[in-house]
C-alpha positions, 0 to 999 in steps of 0.5 A: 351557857358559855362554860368557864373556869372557876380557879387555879388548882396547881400551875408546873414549875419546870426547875433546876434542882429540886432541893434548892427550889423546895428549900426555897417555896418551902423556908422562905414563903412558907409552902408545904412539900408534898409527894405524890405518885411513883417515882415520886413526884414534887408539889409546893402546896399553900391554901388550896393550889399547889406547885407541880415540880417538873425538873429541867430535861426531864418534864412530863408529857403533856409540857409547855412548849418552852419549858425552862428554869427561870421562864414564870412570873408568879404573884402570890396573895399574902395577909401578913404586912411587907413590913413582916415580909421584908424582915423575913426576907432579910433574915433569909437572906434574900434580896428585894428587886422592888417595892412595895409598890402598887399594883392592880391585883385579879380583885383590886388594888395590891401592893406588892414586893419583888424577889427572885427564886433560886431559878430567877423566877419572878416572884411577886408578894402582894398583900390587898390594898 
């Protein structure tokens, strides 16, 4: 049997600033902060994944080969409607690059909306067609 993976545990966010980027995971999209380890370290916790946080300059090793502020593209799942999402986003004052639109989701068809982070990461909101 081939062997092969089955889920995401967490994904490593390297960040600029952490108070700006946990404000952000945490108000606007609804993630919860959690600290682990000494010194302490930061993840964004939302279903059964999480957000490990790693601030520029000074990430752990192992690390990407090019770590950066501003470097992922991230979708994320959501069962509230855009419509709902949009209005949030507006009263948070946060922009909409795009959407919604279609898109081809891991399990089918989405649509999605399109904002940025404090970072300039792409974020994508989808909620299945």
């Amino acid at each position: 049997m081939q062997p092969h993976v089955t889920s995401l545990d967490h994904l490593v966010l390297t960040v600029a600033e952490f108070d700006r980027t946990i404000t952000f995971y945490r108000d606007v999209l609804g993630m919860e902060l959690v600290t682990f380890g000494a010194p302490p370290r930061y993840a964004l916790r939302f279903g059964v994944q999480k957000i490990n946080l790693h601030l520029a300059g000074q990430e752990l090793e192992p690390k990407e080969r090019a770590p950066g502020p501003g470097t992922a593209d991230l979708c994320f799942l959501t069962d509230t409607s855009l419509t709902d999402w949009q209005a949030h986003l507006t009263r948070q004052g946060i922009p909409v690059e795009d959407g919604p639109v279609p898109r081809t989701g891991a399990a089918g068809p989405i649509m999605s909306l399109y904002l940025r982070d404090p970072d300039g990461n792409l974020i994508e909101i989808s909620q299945p067609a």
